[in-house]
C-alpha positions as CSV (number, residue, x, y, z in Angstrom):
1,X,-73.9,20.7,-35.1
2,X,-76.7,19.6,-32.4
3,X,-76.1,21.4,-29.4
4,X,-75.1,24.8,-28.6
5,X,-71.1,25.6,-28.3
6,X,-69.7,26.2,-25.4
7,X,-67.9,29.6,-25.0
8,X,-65.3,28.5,-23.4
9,X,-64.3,25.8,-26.3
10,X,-64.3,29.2,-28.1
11,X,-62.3,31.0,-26.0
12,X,-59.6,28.3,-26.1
13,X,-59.4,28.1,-29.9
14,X,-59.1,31.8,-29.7
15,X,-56.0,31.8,-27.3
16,X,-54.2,29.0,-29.4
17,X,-54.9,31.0,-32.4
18,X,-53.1,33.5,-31.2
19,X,-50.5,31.8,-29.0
20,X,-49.8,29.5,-31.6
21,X,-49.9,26.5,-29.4
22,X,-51.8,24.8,-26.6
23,X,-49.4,25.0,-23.6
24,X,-48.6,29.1,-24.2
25,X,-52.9,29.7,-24.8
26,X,-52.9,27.4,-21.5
27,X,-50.7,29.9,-19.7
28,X,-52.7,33.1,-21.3
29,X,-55.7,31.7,-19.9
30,X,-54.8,29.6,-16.7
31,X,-56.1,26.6,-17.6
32,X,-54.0,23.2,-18.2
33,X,-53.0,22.1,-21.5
34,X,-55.0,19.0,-21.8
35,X,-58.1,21.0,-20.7
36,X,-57.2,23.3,-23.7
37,X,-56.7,20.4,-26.0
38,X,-60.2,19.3,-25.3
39,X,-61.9,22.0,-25.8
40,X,-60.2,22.4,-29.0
41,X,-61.0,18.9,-30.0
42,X,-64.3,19.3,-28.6
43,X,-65.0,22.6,-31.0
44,X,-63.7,20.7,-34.1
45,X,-66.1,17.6,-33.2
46,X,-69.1,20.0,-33.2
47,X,-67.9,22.2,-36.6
48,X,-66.9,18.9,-38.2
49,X,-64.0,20.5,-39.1
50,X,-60.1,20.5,-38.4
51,X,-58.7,23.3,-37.4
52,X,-55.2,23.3,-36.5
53,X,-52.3,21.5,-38.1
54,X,-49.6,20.2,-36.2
55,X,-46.2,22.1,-38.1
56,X,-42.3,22.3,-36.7
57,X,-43.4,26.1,-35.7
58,X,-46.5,25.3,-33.8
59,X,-50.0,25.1,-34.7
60,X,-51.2,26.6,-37.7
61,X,-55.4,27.2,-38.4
62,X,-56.7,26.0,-41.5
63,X,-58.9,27.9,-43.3
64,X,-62.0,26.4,-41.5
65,X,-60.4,27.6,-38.3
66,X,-59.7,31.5,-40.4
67,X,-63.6,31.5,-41.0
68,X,-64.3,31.1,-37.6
69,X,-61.5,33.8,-36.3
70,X,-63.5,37.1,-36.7
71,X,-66.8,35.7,-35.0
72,X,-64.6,34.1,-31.9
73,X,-62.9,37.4,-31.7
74,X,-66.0,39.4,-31.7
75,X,-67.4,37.3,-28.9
76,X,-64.3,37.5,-26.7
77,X,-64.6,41.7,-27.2
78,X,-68.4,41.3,-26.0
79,X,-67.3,39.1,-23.2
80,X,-64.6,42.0,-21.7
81,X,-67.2,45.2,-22.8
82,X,-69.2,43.4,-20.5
83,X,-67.3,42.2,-17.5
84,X,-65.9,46.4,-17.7
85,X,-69.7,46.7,-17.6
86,X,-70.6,44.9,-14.6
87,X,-67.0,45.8,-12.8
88,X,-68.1,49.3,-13.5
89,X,-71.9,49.4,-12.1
90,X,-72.8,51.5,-9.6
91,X,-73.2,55.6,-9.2
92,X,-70.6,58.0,-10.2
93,X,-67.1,57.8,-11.8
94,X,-65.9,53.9,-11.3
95,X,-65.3,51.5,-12.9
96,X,-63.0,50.5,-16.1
97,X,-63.0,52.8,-19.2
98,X,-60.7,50.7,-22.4
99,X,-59.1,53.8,-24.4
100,X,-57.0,53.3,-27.5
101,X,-54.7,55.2,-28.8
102,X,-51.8,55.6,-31.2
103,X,-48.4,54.4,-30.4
104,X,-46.9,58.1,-30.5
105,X,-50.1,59.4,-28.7
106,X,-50.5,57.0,-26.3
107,X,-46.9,56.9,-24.9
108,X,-46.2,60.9,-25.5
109,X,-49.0,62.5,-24.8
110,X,-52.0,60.8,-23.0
111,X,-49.6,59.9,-19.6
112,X,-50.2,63.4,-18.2
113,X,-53.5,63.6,-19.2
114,X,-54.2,60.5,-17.6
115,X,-52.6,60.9,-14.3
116,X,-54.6,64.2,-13.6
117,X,-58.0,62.4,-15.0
118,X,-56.7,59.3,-12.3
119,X,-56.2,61.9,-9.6
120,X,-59.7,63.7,-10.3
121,X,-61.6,60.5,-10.2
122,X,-59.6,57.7,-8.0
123,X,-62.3,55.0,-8.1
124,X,-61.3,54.9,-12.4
125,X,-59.8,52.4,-13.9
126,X,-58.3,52.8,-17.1
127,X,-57.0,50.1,-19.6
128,X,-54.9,51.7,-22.1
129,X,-54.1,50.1,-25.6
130,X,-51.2,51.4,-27.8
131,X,-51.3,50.1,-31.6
132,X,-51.8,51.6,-34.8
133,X,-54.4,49.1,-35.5
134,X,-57.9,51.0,-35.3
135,X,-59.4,49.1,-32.7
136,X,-63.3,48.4,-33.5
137,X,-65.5,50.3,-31.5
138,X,-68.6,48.7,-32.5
139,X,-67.2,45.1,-31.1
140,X,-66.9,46.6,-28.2
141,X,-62.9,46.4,-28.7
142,X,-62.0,49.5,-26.9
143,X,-64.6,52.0,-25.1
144,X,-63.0,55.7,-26.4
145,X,-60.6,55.9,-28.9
146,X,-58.3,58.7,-30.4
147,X,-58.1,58.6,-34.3
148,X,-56.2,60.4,-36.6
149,X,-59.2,59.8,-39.6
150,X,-62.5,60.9,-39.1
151,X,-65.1,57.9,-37.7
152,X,-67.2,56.9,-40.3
153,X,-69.8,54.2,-38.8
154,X,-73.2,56.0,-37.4
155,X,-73.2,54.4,-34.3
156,X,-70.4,56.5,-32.8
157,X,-70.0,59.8,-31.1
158,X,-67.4,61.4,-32.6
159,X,-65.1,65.3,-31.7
160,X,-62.8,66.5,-34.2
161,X,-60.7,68.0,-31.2
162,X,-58.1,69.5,-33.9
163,X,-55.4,69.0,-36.3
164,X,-51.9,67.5,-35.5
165,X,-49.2,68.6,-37.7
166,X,-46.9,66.0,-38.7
167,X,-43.0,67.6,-40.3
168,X,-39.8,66.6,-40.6
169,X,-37.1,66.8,-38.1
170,X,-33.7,66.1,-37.1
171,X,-31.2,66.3,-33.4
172,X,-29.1,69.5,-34.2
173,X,-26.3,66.8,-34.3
174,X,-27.4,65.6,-37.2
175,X,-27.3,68.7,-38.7
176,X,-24.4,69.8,-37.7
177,X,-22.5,67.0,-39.3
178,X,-24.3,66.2,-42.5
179,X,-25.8,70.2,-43.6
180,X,-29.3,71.0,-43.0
181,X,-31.1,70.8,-46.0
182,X,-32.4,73.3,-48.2
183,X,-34.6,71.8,-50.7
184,X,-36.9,68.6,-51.4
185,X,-34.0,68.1,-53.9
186,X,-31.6,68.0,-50.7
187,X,-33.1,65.0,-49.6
188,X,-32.7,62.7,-52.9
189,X,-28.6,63.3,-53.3
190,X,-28.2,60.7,-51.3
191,X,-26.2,63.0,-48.5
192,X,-28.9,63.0,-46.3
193,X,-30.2,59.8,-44.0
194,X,-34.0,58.9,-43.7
195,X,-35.8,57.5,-41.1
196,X,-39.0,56.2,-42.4
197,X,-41.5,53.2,-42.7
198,X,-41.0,49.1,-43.8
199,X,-44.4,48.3,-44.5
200,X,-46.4,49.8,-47.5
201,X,-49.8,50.7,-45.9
202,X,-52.1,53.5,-47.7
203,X,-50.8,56.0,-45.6
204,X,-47.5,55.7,-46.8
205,X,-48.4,54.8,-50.4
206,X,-50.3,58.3,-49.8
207,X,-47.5,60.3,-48.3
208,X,-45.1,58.5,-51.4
209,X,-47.9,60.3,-53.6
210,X,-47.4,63.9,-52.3
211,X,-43.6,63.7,-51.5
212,X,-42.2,61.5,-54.0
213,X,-38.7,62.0,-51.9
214,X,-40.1,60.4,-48.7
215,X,-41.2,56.8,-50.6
216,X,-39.8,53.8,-49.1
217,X,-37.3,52.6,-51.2
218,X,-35.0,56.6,-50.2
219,X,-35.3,55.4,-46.1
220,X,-32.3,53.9,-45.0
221,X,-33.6,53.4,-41.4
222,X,-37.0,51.8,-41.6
223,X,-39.2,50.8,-38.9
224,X,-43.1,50.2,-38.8
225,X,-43.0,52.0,-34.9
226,X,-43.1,55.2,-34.7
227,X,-41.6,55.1,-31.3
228,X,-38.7,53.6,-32.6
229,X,-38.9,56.2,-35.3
230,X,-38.6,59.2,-32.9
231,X,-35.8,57.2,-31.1
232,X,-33.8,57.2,-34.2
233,X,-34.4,61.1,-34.9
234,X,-33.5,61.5,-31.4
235,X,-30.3,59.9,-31.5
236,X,-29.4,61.6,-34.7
237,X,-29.5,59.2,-37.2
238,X,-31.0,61.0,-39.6
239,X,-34.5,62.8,-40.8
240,X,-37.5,61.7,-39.9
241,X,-41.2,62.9,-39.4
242,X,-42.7,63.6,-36.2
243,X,-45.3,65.5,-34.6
244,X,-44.6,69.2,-34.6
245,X,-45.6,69.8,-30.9
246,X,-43.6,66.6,-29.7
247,X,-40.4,67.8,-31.3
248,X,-41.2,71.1,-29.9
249,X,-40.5,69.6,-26.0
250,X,-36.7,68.9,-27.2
251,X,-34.7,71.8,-28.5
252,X,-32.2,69.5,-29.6
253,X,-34.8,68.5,-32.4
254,X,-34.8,70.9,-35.6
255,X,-37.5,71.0,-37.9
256,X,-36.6,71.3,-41.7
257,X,-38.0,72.1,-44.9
258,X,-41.1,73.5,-43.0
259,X,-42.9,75.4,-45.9
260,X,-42.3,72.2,-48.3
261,X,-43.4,69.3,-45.7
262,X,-46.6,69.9,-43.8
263,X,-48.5,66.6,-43.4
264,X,-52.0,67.8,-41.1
265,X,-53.4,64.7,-39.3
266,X,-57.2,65.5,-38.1
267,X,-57.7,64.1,-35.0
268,X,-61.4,62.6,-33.3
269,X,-62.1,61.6,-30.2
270,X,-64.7,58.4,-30.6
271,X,-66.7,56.2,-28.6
272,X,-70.3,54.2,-29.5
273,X,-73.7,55.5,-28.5
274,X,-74.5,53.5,-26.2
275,X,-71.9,54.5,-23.9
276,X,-73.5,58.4,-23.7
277,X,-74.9,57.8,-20.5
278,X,-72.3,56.1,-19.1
279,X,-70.5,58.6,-16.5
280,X,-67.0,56.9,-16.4
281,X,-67.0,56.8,-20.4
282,X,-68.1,60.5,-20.7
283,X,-65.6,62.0,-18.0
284,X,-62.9,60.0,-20.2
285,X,-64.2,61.4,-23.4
286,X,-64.2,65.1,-22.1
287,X,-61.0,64.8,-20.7
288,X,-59.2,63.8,-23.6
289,X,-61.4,66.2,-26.1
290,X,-59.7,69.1,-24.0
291,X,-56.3,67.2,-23.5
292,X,-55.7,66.5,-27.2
293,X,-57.2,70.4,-28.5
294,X,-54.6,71.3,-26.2
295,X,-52.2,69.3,-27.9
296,X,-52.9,70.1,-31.1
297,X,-52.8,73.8,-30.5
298,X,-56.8,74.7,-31.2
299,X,-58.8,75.4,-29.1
300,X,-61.9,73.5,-28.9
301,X,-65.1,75.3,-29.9
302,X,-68.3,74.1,-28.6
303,X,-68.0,72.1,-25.0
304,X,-67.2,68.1,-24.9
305,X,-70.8,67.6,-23.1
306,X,-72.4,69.2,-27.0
307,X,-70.5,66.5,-28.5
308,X,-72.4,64.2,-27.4
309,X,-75.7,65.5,-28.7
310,X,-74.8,64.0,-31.7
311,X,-72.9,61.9,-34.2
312,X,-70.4,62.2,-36.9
């Protein structure tokens, strides 16, 4: 390697990393195909390495191209923290503001908040992400984020705005066919139907820990959403856990074996340093430290604006 890489040769092999071909990363990134086959070729001349294999499925990385995935990706979150950076630059509350959040949180409970911080503040822009992946802050993948664990790295703000309790619930259809259940025992008779998780994170091997009941191989309806979780509950297919102050908007929803299942979620509002004296960033971080305390039922003690005296 002689020269200095190109970003954009990065940015290509990025895109057909996760397209999984050159003509749908071509698409992503509005650039012909053989324009993204050059760059690629172009990236493996200067690494000396290959870094795709042609397969029936598409284009797989080799390892050499795995090595090079987390740097290429933490370049591409520099690149968009700052294009938000110079779209955003100028006085006052303008510009773009990337919030992550929680599938459950971002689709149940942030859409209020964020209309009425949208009507406050017109000139914002906010980009919302939904995933249960903990975006990185400190690449710049997200500017605030909501998390249900409490930030470790120093170079973030952090607000512990409250704690979300998480039970279990059923539609009062449900329980009107099957019985509601009395017991932990209840729920391993095999009478009752669980809704539950696929995938064996160390949230559920920890919740599989506490309530032996709720381990994955007793869910007969499993799905790693937990949208598609709540949809289930709703339609009354079975038991399931959700937050207590969602289930509490639909008095269809029971909740069940209340004193027995209690599952507290503590819940931060996060952002990196640097962003303190940025005014869009700290308008969206004291709007959703009030909006989630609210949600969680606490009130916050201490204002937003102390919050960011300091770090976790």
């Amino acid at each position: 390697m002689t020269s200095t890489i190109a970003w954009e040769w990065y940015r290509s092999f990025l895109a057909v990393l996760r397209e999984g071909s050159l003509s749908k990363a071509a698409r992503v990134l509005d650039l012909t195909q053989p324009t993204v086959g050059r760059h690629v070729t172009a990236l493996e001349a200067q690494t000396g390495h290959a870094l795709f294999i042609r397969t029936p499925a598409g284009l797989a990385p080799t390892e050499a191209a795995q090595a090079l995935r987390p740097f290429a990706e933490a370049m591409d979150s520099t690149a968009a923290a700052m294009e938000r950076a110079a779209r955003s630059h100028g006085d006052g509350v303008r510009g773009v503001v990337r919030v992550t959040a929680s599938e459950m949180v971002g689709v149940e409970v942030l859409p209020p908040l964020l209309t009425q911080l949208r009507a406050q503040h017109p000139a914002l822009v906010v980009e919302l992400v939904i995933s249960n992946r903990v975006q990185d802050l400190l690449r710049r993948e997200a500017d605030v984020a909501i998390r249900m664990t409490q930030p470790r790295q120093e170079a973030l703000i952090a607000r512990r705005v409250g704690c979300i309790e998480v039970g279990l619930h059923a539609h009062e259809r449900y329980l009107e066919t099957v019985g509601t259940p009395q017991s932990l025992e209840d729920l391993a008779d095999g009478r009752h139907t669980l809704i539950g998780y696929d995938q064996s994170v160390p949230y559920i091997r920890e919740l599989a820990r506490r309530f032996p009941v709720l381990e994955r191989e007793r869910f007969a309806l499993r799905a790693d959403s937990d949208l598609a979780q709540l949809a289930l509950i709703r339609a009354g297919a079975g038991l399931g856990l959700c937050q207590v102050t969602l289930a509490r908007r639909d008095p269809a929803l029971r909740r069940v074996l209340e004193t027995q299942i209690s599952i507290p979620l503590d819940t931060w509002i996060t952002m990196h340093e640097d962003l303190r004296s940025s005014p869009r960033c700290r308008v969206v971080f004291e709007a959703l430290v009030e909006g989630l305390a609210r949600h969680a039922g606490e009130g916050a003690t201490g204002g937003a604006l102390e919050a960011l005296g300091a770090t976790p």
